[in-house]
Every structure is written in C-alpha cells, then in structure tokens.
C-alpha positions in Angstrom: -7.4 59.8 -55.0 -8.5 57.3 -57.4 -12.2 57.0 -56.2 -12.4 61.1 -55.8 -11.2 61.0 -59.8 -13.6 58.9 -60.6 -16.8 60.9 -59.1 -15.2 64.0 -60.4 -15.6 62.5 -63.5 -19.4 61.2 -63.2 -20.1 65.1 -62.0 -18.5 66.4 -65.0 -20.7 64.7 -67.0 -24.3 66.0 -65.0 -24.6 69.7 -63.4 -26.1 69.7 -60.1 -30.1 70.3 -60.7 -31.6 73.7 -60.2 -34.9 73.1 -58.4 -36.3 76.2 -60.1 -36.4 74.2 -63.7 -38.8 71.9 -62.2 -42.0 74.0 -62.0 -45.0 71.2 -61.8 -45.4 67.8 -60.8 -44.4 65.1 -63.2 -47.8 62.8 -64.7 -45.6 60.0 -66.1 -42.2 58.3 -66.2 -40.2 59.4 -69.7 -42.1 56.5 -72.8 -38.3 54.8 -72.5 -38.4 53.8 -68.9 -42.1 53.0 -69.1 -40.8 50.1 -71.9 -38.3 48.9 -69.9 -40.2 48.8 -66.8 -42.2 46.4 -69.3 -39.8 44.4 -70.4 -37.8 43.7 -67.3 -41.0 43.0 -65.4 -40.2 45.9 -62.6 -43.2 47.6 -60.9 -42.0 51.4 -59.8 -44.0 53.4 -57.0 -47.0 55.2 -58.5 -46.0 58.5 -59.5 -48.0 60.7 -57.5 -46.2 59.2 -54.4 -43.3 61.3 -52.7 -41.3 58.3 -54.3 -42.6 58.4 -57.4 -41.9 62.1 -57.9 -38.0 61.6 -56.4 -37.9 58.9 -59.3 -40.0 61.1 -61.8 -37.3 63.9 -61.0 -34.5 62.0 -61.6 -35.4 60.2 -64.9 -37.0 63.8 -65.9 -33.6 65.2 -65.5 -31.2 62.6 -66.8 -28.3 65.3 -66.8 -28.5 66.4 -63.1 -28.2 65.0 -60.3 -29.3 65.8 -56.5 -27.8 66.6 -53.4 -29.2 66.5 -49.9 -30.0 70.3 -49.6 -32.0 69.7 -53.5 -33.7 66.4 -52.2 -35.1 68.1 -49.8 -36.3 71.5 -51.3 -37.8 69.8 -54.0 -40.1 67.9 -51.6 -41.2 71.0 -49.8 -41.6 73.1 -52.9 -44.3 70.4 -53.9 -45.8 69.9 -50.0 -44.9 66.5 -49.9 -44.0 65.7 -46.0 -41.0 63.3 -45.0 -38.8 62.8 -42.3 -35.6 62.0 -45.0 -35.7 62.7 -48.4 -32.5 61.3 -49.1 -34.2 57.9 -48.4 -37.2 58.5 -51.4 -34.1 59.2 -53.8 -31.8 56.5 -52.8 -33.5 53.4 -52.2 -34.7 52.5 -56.0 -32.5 49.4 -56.1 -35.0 47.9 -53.1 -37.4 47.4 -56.3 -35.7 47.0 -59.5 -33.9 50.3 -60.9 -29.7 50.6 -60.5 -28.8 53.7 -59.0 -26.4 55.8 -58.3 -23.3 55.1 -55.9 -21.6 57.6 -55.1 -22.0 58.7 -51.4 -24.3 61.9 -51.5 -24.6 62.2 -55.3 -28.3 61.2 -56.6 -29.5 60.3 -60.0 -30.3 57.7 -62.3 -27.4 55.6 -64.7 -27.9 55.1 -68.2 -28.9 53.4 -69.9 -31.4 51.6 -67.2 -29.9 48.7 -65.5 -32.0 46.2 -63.1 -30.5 45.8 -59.7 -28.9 43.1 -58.1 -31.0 43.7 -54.9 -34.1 42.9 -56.6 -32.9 39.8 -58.4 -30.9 38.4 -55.6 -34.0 38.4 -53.3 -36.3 36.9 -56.0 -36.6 33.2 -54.7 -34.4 30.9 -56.6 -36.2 27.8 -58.7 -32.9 25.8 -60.1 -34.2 25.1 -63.7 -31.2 22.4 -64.0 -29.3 24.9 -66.2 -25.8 26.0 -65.2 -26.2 29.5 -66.7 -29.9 30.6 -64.4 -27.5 29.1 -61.7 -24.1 31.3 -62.4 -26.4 34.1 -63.3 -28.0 34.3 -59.7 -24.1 33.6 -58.2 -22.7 36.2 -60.0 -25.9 38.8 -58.8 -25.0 38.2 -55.2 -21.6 38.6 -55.7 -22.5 42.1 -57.4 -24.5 42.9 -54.7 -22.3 42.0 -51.6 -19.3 44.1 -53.5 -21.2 47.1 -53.8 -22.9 46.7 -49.8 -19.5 45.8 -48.2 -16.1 45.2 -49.9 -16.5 48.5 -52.4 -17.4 50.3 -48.8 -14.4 52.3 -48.0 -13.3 52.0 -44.2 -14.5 55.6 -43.2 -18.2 54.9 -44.0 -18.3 51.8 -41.6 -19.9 52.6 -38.7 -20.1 51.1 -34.8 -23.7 49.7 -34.1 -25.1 47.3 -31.0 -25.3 43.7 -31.3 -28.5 43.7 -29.7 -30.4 47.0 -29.8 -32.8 46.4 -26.7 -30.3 44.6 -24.4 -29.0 47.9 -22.5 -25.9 46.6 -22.5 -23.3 49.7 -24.2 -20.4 47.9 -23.6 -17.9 46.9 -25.9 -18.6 43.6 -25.7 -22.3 44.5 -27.5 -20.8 46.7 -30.3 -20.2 45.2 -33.8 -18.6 47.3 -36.8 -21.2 47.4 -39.9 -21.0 49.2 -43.4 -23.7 51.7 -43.9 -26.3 49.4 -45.4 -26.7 47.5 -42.3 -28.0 50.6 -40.4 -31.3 49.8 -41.7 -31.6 46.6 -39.6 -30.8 48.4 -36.2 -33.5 47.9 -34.5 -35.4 45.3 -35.7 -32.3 42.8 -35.5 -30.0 41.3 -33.5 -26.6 40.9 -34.4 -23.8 38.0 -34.2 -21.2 39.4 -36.1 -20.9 41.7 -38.9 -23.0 39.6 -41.6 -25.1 37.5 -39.2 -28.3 38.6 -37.8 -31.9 37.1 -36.1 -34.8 39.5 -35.7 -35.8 40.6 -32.5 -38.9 39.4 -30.3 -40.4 42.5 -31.6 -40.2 42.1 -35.4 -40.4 38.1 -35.4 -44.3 38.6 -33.6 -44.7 42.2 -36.1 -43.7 40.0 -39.4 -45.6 36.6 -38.0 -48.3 38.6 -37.9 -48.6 39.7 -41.1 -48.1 36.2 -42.4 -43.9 36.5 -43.2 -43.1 34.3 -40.5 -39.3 32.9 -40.3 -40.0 29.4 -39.3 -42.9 27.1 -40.0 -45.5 26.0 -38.0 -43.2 22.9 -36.8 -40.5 25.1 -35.6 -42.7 27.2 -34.2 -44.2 24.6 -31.8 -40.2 23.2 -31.1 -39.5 26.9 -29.6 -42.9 27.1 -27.9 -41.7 23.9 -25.9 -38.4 24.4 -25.1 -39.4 28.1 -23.5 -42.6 26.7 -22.3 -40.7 24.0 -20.6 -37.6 27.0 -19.8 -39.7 29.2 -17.7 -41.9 26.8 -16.0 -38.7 25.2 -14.2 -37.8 28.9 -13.4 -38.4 30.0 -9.7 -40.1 33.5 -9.9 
C-alpha cells in the first residue's frame, strides 16, 4: 500500500504525455541540462540518436511521463526502428542521468541528479582522504539498494546459472532481481550476486581489448587446459 501511495503521488504531480504535443524532432537538450551536463562532466547520446530523442522527450516534457504503449508510438511516429523502446527510455543511469524508478513509469527527476551507476563504475584512485573514500561507499550502497533490496519480491525472477549448459534442472536455476536479466547470456552464474562471463563474451570482450585477466593469467589458464585436454583420451 505504502509503495502504490507513493507512485500515486509522483503521477499526481506529471500527466501521462500525449504523443500528439510532440510534432518534430527535438535539435537540443533544454540550456539547463546542457550546463549540468557541463558541470558534472556527463556525456549524453547525441541527440539525433533513437536515445537521444527518448532523452530529448523526456527533459522536453518535464511534466509527463511515458508508458510502454507512449515509448513506443513515439518512436514510430518519428521512423526510428527498435526492438524495445522501453530500453532507449530506461537505461539513462548506464551514463550519468538519475531516472525514474518506478516500474513502468518513465521520465526524468528534478532537479538533475548524477547516478550511482556511473560513479560506482568510475575506477576508484584513493586520494588518502576519508570523505572521496565514504563518498564512493556510500554510491554503492545507493546503488545496490535501489538494484536489489528496494526490489520487491514479485519482480524477482527465475534465470539459469549457466545459459549454454542445457541443463533446465533445478539444480541450474538461480533467483535474480530484474537488473540481472541483462547478464543472461553473456554470464554464468554462482549465486545470486556472483557471476564469470561465458567462453563466448570472455574471447568477444578480449578481443576488443577489455580482457578480465592479464597477460600472466592468461598464460596460467592456457596451461592448466593445455595440460587438461592433452591427458584426456579422445
């Protein structure tokens, strides 16, 4: 009851955007968000991208907010071709700009806040202070809350462990809040927080120089499977 108050409340302080209103693409961002995008150092997506225009829509229409079925019309009305809309309107916290929580409600808080995502995955140089130190705790902590303890039990979902194992026993399923979805395929899970990438996205991302382990560690595994299938009887 609490929660559906408190939604309630955000709605009755935004109308739910009529498409119609929106007759042309967007050229800029609103002069305000520009400045802070200056200020906090945040690059958003260039504005004639389908992201750019979710985020133009948004900021544009600070009193709305979107739905699915309005994520998607908007897109079509201006041609612009994507498997998921929601996913151009949600995901603004990946690069720097708070957004919206609430499950199926789209739009951008004010005033403009940086997210936690984008500061908790900026590496970490301890400058000997205590406060740079607390600061980056306390972003984490934001972050986690928000991904999996402010996650209400009904939006957790069943995934595999291991996605290419063919195993769909119990013994391979693991129970995940929403956000881990993303990591699917591409991962293999442990338990609920712990994961490894796949063969797959460890030679995709080695590739394209983001390697997990260094050259060192590299060679160590190169040994031990050399040494592993060379003993095996084929």
């Amino acid at each position: 009851m609490i929660k559906k108050a408190k939604i309630n409340h955000i709605i009755s302080n935004r109308s739910l955007i009529n498409i119609d209103t929106i007759s042309t693409l967007y050229s800029n961002y609103p002069d305000d968000f520009i400045n802070w995008c200056e200020i906090n150092k945040v690059k958003p997506p260039k504005i004639n991208t389908a992201n750019g225009f979710a985020l133009a829509c948004m900021l544009h229409n600070p009193d709305s907010y979107f739905k699915r079925e309005e994520c998607s019309k908007i897109m079509e009305k201006f041609n612009f071709k994507t498997n998921d809309s929601i996913q151009l309107f949600n995901k603004t916290d990946q690069w720097g700009l708070y957004s919206s929580k609430e499950r199926g409600i789209y739009y951008i808080p004010l005033p403009y806040k940086i997210s936690p995502k984008r500061d908790m995955r900026m590496n970490f140089t301890f400058d000997g202070t205590e406060k740079d130190k607390n600061n980056k705790i306390d972003l984490i902590k934001q972050n986690i809350k928000e991904d999996y303890i402010d996650v209400s039990n009904d939006e957790w979902q069943l995934g595999h462990k291991n996605p290419n194992s063919g195993d769909n026993s119990d013994n391979n399923l693991v129970l995940q809040p929403p956000i881990q979805g993303k990591y699917r395929d591409d991962f293999i899970f442990i338990d609920t927080l712990t994961k490894i990438p796949t063969p797959e996205k460890f030679i995709k991302d080695d590739k394209n120089k983001k390697s997990y382990y260094t050259i060192e560690q590299q060679k160590i595994l190169y040994e031990y499977l050399h040494s592993k299938f060379s003993d095996m009887t084929l």
